[in-house]
N, C-alpha and C positions, 0 to 999 in steps of 0.2 A: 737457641741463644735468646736470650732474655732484652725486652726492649726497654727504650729509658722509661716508659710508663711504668711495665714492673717492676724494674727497680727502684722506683720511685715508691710505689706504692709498699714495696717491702719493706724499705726506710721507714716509712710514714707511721705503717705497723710496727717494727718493733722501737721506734720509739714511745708509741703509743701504750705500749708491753709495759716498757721502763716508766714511764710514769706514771701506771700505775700499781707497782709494783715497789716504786721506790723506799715508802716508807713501812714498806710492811717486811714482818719481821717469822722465822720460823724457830718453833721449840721443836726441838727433839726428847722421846723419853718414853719411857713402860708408863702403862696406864695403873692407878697402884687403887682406883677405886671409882664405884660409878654411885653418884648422889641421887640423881635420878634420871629421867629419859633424856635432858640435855645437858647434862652438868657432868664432868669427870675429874677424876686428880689425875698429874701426871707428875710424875718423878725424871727431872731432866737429867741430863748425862752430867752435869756438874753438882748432881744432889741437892739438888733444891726441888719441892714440890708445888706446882700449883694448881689451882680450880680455873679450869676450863670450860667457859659456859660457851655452846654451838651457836657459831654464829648462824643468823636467819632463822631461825626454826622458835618453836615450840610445844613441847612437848607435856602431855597432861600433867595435873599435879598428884602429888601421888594418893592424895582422898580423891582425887577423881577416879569414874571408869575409866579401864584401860592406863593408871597412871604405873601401877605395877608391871606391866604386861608389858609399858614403853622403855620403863629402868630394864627389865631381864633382857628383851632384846640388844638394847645397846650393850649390854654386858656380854652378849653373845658375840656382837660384830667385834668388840677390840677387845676378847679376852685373848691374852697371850701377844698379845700387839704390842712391837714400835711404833708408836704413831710419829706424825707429825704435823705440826699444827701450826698453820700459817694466819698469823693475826696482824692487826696493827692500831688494834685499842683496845682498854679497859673499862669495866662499868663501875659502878661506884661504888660496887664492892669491892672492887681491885680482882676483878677474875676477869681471865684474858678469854676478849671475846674471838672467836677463830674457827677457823675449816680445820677442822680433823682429818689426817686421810691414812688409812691402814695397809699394806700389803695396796697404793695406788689406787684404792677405794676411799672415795668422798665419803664421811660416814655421816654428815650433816643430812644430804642426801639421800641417802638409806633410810635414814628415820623416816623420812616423807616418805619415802616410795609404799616403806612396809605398812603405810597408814599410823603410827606411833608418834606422830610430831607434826603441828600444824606448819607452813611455811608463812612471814613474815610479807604478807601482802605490799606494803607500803614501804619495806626495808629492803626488797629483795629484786635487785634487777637481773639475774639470773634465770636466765627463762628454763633450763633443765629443773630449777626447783617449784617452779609454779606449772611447768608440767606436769613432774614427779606427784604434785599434790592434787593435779585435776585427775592424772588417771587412778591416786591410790580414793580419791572418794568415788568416784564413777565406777570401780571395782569392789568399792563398799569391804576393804581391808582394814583391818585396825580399829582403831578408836570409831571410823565409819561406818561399821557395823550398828553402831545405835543412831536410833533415826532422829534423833536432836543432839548432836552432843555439842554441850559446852564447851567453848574455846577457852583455855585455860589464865588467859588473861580476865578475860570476864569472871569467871571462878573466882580469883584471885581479888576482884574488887566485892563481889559476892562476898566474900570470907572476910574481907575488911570490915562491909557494912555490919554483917553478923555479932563480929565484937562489938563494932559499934553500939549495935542496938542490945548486946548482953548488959550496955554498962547505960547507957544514956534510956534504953525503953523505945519499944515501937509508940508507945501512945504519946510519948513527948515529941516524936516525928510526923506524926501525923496531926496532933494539935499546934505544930508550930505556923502561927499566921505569915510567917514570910517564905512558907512552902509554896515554891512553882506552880506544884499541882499533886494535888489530894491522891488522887485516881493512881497519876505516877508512881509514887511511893507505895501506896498500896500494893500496884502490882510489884516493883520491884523488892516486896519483904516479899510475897507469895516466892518468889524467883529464887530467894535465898534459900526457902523452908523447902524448896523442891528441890534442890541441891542437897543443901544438909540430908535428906529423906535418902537423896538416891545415894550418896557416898555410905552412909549407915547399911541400905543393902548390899551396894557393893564389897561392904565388908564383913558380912554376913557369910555363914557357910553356904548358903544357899547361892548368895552372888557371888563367891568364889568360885565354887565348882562353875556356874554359869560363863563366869570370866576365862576359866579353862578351856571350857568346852567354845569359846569362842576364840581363844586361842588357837587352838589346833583347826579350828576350820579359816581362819587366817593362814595359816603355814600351808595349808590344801590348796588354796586363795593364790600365795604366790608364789607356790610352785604349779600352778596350771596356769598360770599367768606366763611365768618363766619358761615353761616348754614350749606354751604356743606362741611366745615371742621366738623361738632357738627356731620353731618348724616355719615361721614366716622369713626369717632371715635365708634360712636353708632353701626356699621356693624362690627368693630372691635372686641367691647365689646359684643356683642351677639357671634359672629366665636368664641373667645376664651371660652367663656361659654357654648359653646356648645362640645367644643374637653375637657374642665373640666368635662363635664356628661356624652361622651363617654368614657373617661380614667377611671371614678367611674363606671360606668358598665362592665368594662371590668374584667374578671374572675383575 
């Protein structure tokens, strides 16, 4: 029988449930297209379609390494999926930002684990997801496989500047007198030109086949990952069953 503390405490809980919970809302609906490693369409049950960008995560772009290799995945986890997707904002593009979950699987989550999707440091109070991403880079999966890779927001201001300086010139940014610092600048055009370089190989036959072959040693990755979590569970589940028939034995 349960005492007024736990009861108390259950209360406490699932009020705590409901508010946060309250104002958040769930789509249902077939997934009808994947844009890239964290963006999807979905086709709701009342025939409306819309873009669904993952909430927490991010996932390469797709000039980046591994930005293909993050879209096919995701295409894999919710191909032939209901999903449903539980939000309760939009970004300024009007695409609903949201937990995806397939067949009861987080697929925001997934992304992390399989190394295809950064997690959202400063967004993300969800400690399964900042897990999920300490052990997919400590397992060196994914996008972890190269041993500097770009975070795809960085990328993202990279490719800004780039236009930038296609139309304005590096040498009118580096002659301008109310520049910070010289040095700065410098390096960050070098930063760009090594980007640009590396996306051009990666689209290379040569970085394709590479990207494959780094693929499949990903998929080797976490399925030996996967079993040797299933055989530590299993030595788990045996140790505790065994200290359950010492305790029933005991006088």
């Amino acid at each position: 029988m349960k005492t007024i503390d736990q009861i108390k405490q259950i209360v406490l809980f699932s009020a705590f449930v409901l508010f946060l919970t309250v104002d958040a809302e769930t789509l249902v609906g077939n997934v009808t297209g994947v844009i890239d490693g964290d963006t999807i369409t979905v086709l709701s049950e009342n025939n409306l379609q819309y873009t669904i960008r993952l909430d927490k995560i991010d996932a390469p772009e797709k000039e980046q390494a591994f930005g293909n290799e993050a879209r096919d995945f995701l295409a894999r986890l919710v191909a032939g999926c209901i999903v449903y997707v539980d939000y309760n904002r939009h970004d300024r593009y009007n695409r609903i930002i949201g937990t995806v979950f397939c067949g009861g699987i987080d697929i925001n989550l997934e992304m992390i684990k399989s190394g295809y999707a950064w997690n959202y440091q400063t967004q993300d109070t969800n400690s399964s997801y900042a897990q999920a991403g300490f052990e997919a880079r400590s397992s060196r999966v994914g996008l972890w496989q190269d041993a500097n890779p770009i975070p795809p927001w960085d990328f993202r201001k990279v490719k800004t500047a780039s236009a930038d300086m296609s139309t304005s010139g590096e040498k009118s940014v580096e002659q301008d007198p109310n520049s910070a610092s010289l040095e700065k600048s410098r390096a960050f055009w070098a930063k760009t030109h090594d980007a640009q370089e590396r996306a051009k190989w990666y689209a290379s036959p040569q970085g394709q086949l590479e990207a494959k072959k780094k693929r499949l040693n990903d998929l080797y990755n976490l399925l030996e990952a996967q079993e040797a979590k299933r055989r530590t569970e299993e030595v788990r589940r045996l140790l505790m069953l065994e200290r359950l028939k010492d305790k029933a034995q005991q006088p």
